[in-house]
C-alpha positions as CSV (number, residue, x, y, z in Angstrom):
1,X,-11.9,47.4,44.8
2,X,-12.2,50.0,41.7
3,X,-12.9,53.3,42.6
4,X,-16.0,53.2,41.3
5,X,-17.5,50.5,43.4
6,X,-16.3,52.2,46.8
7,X,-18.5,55.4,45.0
8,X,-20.8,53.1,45.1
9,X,-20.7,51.6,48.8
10,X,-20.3,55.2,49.8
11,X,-23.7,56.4,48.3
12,X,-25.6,53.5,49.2
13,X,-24.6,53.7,53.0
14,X,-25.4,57.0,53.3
15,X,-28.8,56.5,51.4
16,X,-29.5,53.4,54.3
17,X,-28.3,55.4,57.3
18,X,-29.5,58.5,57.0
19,X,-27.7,60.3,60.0
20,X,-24.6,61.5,58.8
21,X,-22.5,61.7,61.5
22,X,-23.1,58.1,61.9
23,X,-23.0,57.1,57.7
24,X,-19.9,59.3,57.1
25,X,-17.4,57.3,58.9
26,X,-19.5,54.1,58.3
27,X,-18.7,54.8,54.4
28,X,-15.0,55.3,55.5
29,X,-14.7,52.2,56.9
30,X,-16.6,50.2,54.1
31,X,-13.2,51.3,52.2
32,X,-11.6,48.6,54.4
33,X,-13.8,45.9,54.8
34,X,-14.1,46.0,50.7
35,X,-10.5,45.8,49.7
36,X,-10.1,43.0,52.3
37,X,-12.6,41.6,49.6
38,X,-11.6,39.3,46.5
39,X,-10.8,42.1,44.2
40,X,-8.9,42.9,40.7
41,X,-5.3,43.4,41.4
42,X,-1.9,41.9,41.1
43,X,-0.8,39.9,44.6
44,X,2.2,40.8,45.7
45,X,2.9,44.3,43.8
46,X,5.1,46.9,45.2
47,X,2.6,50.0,44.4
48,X,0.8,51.9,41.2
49,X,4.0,51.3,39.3
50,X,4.1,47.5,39.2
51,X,0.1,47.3,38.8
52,X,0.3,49.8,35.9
53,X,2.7,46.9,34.0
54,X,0.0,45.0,33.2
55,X,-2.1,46.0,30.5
56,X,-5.4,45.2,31.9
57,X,-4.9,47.5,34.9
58,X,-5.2,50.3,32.0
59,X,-8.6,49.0,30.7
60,X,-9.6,48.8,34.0
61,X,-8.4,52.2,35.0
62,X,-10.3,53.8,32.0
63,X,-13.5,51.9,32.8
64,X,-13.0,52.7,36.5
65,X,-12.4,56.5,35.3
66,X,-15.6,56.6,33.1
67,X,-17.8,55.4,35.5
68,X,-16.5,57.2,38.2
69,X,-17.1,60.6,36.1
70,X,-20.8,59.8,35.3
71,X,-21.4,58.5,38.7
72,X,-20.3,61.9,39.9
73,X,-22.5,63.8,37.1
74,X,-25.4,61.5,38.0
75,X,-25.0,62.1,41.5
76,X,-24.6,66.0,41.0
77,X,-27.6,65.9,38.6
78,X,-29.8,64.3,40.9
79,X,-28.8,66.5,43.6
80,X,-27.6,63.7,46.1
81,X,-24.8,65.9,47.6
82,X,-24.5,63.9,50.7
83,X,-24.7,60.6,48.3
84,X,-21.5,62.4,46.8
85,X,-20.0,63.2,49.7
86,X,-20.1,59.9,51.2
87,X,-19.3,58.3,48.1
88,X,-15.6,60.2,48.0
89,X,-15.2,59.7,51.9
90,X,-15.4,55.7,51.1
91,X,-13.2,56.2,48.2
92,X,-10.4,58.6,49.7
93,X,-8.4,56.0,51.2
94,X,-7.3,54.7,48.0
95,X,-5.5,58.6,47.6
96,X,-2.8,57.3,49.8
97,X,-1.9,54.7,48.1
98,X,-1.8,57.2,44.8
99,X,-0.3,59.7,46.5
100,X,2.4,57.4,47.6
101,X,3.3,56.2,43.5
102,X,3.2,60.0,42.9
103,X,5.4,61.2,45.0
104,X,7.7,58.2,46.0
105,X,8.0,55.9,42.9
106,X,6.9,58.6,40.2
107,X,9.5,61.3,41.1
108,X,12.0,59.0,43.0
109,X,11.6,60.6,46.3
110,X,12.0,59.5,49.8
111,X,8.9,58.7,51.4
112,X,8.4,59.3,54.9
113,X,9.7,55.7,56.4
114,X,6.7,55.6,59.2
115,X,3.9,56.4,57.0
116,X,4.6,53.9,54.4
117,X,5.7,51.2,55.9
118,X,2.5,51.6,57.9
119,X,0.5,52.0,54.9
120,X,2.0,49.4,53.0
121,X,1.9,46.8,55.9
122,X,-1.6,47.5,56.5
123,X,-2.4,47.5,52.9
124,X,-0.3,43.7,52.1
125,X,-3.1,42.8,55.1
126,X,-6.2,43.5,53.5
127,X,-5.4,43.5,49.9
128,X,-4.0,39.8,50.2
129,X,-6.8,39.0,47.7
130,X,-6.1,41.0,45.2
131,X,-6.0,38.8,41.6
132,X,-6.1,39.6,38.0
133,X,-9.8,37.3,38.2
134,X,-11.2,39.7,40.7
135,X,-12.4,42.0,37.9
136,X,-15.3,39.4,37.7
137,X,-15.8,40.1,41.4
138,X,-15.5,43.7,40.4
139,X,-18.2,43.4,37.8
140,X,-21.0,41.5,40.1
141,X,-20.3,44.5,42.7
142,X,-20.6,47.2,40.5
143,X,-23.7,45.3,39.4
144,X,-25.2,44.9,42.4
145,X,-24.2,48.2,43.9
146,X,-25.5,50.4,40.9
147,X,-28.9,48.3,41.1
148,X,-28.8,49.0,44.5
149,X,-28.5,52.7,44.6
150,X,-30.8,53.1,41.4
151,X,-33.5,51.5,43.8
152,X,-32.8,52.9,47.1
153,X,-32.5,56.6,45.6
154,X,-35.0,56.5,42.5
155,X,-32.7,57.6,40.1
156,X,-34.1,57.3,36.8
């Protein structure tokens, strides 16, 4: 899922449960149970490098990077720190993954062997339904999510 749309899931869980020792690592976990999701993506690529070949992954990058600033300034706005908060906790998994192209593919370094081959077995698991059609799942969640938190928060 987009970065955006975990922002979303975040905010929205946090808004529902409103203990946040018990919505904090429930917006963590959404991170998971999302991606393992139909989703935009390319089956089968090696990291951010591979995805990045394809020029809708840049459209979708902008749009995810546009939202994702205004969510944040909304958010801010509105004063829903903990909306915030939970909103980047859902989304920080997906830092790995960048960190990973950054370091490893970016500036041709040696990853460290345990960490990513755990990360990128875990990730193959989950992400197995990654496809370039998934941006129309993308779109219905976004969708759904933003009416969601609009509602459940009264943002206006």
């Amino acid at each position: 899922m987009t970065v955006t749309n975990h922002l979303l899931a975040g905010a929205i869980i946090v808004s529902v449960i409103k203990e946040p020792l018990l919505a904090l690592p429930l917006a963590f976990v959404s991170h998971f149970v999302m991606d393992a999701l139909p989703h935009f993506g390319y089956a089968g690529n090696k990291g951010y490098g591979e995805a990045l070949k394809h020029s809708l992954s840049y459209w979708v990058g902008i749009a995810s990077t546009v939202t994702v600033i205004g969510l944040v300034i909304l958010l801010i706005a509105q004063g829903l720190w903990i909306e915030l908060v939970a909103g980047l906790i859902a989304a920080s998994p997906d830092l790995v993954g960048l960190y990973n192209y950054t370091r490893d593919e970016r500036h041709n370094q040696e990853p460290n062997r345990f960490i990513h081959t755990l990360h990128i077995r875990f990730d193959r698991v989950i992400q197995r339904y990654e496809r370039p059609w998934g941006i129309y799942v993308e779109l219905v969640a976004f969708t759904v999510l933003a009416i969601v938190l609009v509602w459940i928060t009264r943002i206006y």
